[in-house]
FIDRENTI-472318 format. One record per residue (C-alpha): x, y, z; chain. Coordinates in Angstrom, 2 decimals, padded with zeros to 5 digits. Layout:
BEGIN
+---------+---------+---------+--------+
|    east |   north |      up | chaine |
+---------+---------+---------+--------+
|       X |       Y |       Z |      A |
...
+---------+---------+---------+--------+
REM end
This chain:
BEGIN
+---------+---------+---------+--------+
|    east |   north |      up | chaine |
+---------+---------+---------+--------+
| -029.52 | -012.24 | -013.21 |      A |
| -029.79 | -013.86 | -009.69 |      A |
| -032.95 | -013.79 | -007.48 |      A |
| -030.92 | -011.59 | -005.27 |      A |
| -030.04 | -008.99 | -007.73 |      A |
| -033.78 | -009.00 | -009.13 |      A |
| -035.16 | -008.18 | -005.57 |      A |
| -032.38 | -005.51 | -004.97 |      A |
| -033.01 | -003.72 | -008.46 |      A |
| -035.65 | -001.14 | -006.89 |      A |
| -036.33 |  002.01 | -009.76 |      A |
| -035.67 |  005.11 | -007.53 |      A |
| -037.65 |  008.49 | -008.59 |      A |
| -037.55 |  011.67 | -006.94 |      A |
| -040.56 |  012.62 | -005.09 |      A |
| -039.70 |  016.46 | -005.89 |      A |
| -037.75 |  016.53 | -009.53 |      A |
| -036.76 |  019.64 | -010.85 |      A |
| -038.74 |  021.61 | -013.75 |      A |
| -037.66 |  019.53 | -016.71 |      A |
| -035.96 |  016.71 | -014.97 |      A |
| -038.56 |  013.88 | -016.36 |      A |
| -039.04 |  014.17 | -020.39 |      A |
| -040.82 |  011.06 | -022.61 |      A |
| -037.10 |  010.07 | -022.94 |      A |
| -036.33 |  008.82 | -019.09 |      A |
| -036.15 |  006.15 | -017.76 |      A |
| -036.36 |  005.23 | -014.26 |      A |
| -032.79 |  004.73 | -012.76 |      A |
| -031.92 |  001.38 | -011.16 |      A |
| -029.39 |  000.58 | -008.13 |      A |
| -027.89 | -002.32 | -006.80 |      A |
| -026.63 | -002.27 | -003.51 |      A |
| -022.91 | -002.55 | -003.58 |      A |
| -020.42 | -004.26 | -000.74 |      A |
| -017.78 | -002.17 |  000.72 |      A |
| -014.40 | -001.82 | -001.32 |      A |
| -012.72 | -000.42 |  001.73 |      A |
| -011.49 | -003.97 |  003.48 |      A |
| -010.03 | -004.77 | -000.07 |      A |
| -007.95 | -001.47 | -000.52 |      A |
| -006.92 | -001.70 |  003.27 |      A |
| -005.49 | -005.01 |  003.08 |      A |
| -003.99 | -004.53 | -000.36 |      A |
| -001.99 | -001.30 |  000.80 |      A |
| -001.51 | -002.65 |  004.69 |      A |
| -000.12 | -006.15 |  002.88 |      A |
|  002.10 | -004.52 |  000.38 |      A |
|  003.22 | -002.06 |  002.88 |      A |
|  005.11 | -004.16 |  005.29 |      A |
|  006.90 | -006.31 |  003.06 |      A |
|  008.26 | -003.51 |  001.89 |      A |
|  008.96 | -001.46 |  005.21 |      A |
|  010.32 | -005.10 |  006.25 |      A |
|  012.70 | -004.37 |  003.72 |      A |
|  013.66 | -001.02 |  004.65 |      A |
|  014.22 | -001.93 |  008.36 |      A |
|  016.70 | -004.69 |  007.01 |      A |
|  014.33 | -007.57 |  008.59 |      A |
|  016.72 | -010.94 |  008.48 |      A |
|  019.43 | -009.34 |  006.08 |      A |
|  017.13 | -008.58 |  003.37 |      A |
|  018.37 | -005.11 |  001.91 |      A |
|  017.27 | -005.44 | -001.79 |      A |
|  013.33 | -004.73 | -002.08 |      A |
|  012.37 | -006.55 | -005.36 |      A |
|  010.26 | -009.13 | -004.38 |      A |
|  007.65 | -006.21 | -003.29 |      A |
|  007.29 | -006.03 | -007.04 |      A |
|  005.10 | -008.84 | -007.72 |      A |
|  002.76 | -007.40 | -004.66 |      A |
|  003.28 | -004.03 | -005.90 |      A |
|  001.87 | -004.48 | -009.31 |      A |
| -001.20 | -006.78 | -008.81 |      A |
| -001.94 | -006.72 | -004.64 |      A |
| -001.61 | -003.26 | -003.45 |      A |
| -001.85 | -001.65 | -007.02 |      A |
| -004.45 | -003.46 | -009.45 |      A |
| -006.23 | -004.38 | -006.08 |      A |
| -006.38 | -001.13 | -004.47 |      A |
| -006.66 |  000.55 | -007.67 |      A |
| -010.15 | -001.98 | -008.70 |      A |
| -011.12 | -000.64 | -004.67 |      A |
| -010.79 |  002.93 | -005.47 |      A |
| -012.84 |  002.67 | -008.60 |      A |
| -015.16 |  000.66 | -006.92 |      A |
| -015.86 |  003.13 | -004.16 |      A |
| -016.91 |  005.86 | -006.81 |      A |
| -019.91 |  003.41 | -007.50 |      A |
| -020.44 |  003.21 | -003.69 |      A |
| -020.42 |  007.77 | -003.85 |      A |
| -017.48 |  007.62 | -001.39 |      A |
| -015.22 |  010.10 | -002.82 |      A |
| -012.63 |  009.92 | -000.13 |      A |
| -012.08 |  006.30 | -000.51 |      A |
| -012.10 |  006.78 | -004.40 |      A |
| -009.89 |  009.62 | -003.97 |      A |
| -007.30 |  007.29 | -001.68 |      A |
| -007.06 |  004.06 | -003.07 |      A |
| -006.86 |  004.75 | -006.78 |      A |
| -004.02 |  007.50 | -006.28 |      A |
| -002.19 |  004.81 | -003.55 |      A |
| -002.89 |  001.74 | -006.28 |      A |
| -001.27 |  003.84 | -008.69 |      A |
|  001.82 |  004.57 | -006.07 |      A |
|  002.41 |  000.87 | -006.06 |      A |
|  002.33 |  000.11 | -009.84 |      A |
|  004.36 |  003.15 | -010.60 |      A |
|  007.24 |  002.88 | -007.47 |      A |
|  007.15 | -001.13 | -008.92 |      A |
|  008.03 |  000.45 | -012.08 |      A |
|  011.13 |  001.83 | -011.19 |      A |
|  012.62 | -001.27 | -010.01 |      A |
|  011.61 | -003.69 | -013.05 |      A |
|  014.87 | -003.76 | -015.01 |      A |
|  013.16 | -003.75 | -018.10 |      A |
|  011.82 | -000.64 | -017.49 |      A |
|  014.67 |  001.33 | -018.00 |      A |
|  013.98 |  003.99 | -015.41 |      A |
|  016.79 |  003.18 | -012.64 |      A |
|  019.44 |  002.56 | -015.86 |      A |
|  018.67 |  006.12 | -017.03 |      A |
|  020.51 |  007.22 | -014.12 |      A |
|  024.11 |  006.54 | -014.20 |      A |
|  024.63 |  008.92 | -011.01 |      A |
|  023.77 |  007.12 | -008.04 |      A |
|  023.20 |  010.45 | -006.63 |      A |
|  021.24 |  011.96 | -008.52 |      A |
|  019.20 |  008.86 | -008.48 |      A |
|  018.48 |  009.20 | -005.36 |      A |
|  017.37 |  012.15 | -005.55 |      A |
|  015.12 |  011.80 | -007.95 |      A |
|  013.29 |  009.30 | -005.91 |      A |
|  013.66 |  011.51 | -002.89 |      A |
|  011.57 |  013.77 | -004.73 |      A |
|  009.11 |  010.76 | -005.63 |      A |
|  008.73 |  010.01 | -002.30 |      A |
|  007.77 |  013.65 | -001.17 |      A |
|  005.54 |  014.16 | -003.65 |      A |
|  003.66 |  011.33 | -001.73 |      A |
|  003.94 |  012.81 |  001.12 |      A |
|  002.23 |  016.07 |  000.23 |      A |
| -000.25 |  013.69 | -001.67 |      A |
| -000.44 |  012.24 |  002.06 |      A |
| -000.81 |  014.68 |  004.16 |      A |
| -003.39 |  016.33 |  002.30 |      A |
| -005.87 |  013.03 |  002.52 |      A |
| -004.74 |  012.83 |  006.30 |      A |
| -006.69 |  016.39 |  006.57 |      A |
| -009.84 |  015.18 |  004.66 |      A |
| -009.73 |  012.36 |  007.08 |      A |
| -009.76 |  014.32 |  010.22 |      A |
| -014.10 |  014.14 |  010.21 |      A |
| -013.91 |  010.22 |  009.36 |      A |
| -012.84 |  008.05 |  012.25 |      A |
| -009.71 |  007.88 |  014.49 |      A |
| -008.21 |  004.44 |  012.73 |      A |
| -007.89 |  006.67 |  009.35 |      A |
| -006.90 |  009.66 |  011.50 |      A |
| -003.59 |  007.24 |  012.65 |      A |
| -003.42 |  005.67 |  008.96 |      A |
| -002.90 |  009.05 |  007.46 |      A |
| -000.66 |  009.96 |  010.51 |      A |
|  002.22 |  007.44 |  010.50 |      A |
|  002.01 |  007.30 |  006.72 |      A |
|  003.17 |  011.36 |  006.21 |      A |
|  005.98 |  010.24 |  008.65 |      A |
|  006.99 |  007.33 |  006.81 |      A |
|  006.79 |  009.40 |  003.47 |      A |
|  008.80 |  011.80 |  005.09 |      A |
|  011.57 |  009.86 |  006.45 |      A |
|  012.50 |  008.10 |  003.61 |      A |
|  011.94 |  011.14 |  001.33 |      A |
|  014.75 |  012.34 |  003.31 |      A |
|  016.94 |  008.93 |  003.68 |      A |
|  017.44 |  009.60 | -000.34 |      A |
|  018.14 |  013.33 |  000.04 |      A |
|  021.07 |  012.50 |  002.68 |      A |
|  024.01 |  010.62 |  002.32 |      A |
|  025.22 |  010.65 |  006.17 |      A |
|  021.92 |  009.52 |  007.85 |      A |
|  020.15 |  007.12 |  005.20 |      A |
|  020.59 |  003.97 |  006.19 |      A |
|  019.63 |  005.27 |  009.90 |      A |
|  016.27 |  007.29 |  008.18 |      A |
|  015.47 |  004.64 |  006.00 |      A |
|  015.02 |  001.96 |  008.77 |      A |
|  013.15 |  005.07 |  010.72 |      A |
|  010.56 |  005.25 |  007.74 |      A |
|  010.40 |  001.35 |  007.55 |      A |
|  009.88 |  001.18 |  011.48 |      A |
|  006.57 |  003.53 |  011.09 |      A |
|  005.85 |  001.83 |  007.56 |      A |
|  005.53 | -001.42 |  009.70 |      A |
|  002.88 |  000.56 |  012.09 |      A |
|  001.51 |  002.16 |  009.24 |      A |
|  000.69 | -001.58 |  007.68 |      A |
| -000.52 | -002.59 |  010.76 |      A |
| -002.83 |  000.18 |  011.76 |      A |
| -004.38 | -000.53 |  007.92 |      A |
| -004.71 | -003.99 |  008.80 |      A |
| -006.62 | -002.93 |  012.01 |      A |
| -009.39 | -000.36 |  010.19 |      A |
| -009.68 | -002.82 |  007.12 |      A |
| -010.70 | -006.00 |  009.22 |      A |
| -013.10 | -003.09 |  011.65 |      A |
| -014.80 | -002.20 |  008.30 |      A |
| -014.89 | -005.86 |  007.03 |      A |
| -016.90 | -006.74 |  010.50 |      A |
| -019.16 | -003.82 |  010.55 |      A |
| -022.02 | -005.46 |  009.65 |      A |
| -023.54 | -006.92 |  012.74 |      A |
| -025.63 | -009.57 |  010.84 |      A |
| -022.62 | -011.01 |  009.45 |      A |
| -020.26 | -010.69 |  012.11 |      A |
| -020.24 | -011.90 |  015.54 |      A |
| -018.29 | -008.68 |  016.96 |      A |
| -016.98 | -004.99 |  016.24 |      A |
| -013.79 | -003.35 |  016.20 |      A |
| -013.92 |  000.22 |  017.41 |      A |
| -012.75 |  002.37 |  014.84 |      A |
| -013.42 |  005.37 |  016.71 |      A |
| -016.30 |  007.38 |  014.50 |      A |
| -016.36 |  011.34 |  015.21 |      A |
| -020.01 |  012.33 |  015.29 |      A |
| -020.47 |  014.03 |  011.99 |      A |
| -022.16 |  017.86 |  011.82 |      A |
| -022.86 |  020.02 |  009.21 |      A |
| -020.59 |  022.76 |  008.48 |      A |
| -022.10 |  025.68 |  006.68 |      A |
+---------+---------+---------+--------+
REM end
């Protein structure tokens, strides 16, 4: 154990315990302070989310999205995933909440595409396939919209986030439900995926400078003064 670790690990008893809350079996309970997972998830799910809306807006040709597996799997899902677990140590459930259920959207949308998988060659209907991932995608963005309401108290960066992502859930939800407009709503969704990415990118680094001993200056995230609601 480092000198660093030793001076942080501090026993922590409550000056007003419960009847019954201290017995000749506890033990003091020990903390170590913890960094913040957030920049981590941020830049995992910002990265892997505009290769992949690069993709979808046709960027120099490219129309086939598999190289967003490799980032899929191990950048914005193991990363984002190890963020969201880490944030349950850190007793912010939101972030918890976000970046586990977004790592595992980019392990299990990878999924589909690795041949070996067998889930696209189940479907021998290209319709139907479709569909089914139409339905994928607005699963997410009920997932989506729901976080963008438990945001609405956090800051205006996460506010945006939550924003542009529903959209971009939504459009290309719909791209795979219709046959007429999808090329036209898939580029649509990858458009606002590319603001979406970029807006992550933004709120990541603004959390990653917060500290003012560590960092020479701030980004404004926006904070809404918080209130208790009874």
């Amino acid at each position: 154990m480092s000198h660093i670790e030793k001076a942080e690990k501090q026993p922590t008893i409550d000056a007003n315990p419960p009847p019954g809350a201290y017995s000749s079996y506890s033990q003091p309970q020990y903390y170590r302070q913890l960094g913040d997972p957030g920049p981590l998830g941020l830049y995992g799910f910002a990265s892997t989310t505009f290769i992949l809306s690069m993709y979808n807006v046709q960027a120099r040709g490219v129309v086939t999205p598999n190289v967003v597996i490799g980032m899929a799997l191990f950048v914005g899902g193991l990363a984002q995933f190890v963020a969201g677990m880490w944030s349950f140590a850190t007793r912010n459930t939101f972030g918890a909440t976000a970046f586990t259920m977004y790592g595992g959207f980019w392990m299990s949308f990878a999924t589909i595409f690795i041949p070996g998988s067998g889930v696209a060659a189940a479907y021998t209907d290209e319709t139907e396939f479709a569909s089914a991932v139409g339905i994928y995608l607005w699963t997410w963005f009920i997932v989506t919209v729901l976080l963008f309401i438990a945001s609405l108290r956090r800051n205006m960066g996460l506010i945006v986030l939550f924003f542009f992502l529903s959209i971009t859930f939504a459009l290309l939800g719909a791209g795979k439900f219709s046959t007429a407009h999808a090329v036209a709503l898939d580029k649509a969704g990858g458009a606002l995926g590319i603001i979406t990415a970029l807006v992550a990118f933004y709120v990541g680094t603004g959390e990653m400078l917060a500290d003012p001993v560590t960092s020479w200056f701030r980004l404004p995230l926006g904070q809404i003064p918080k209130g208790r609601i009874d």
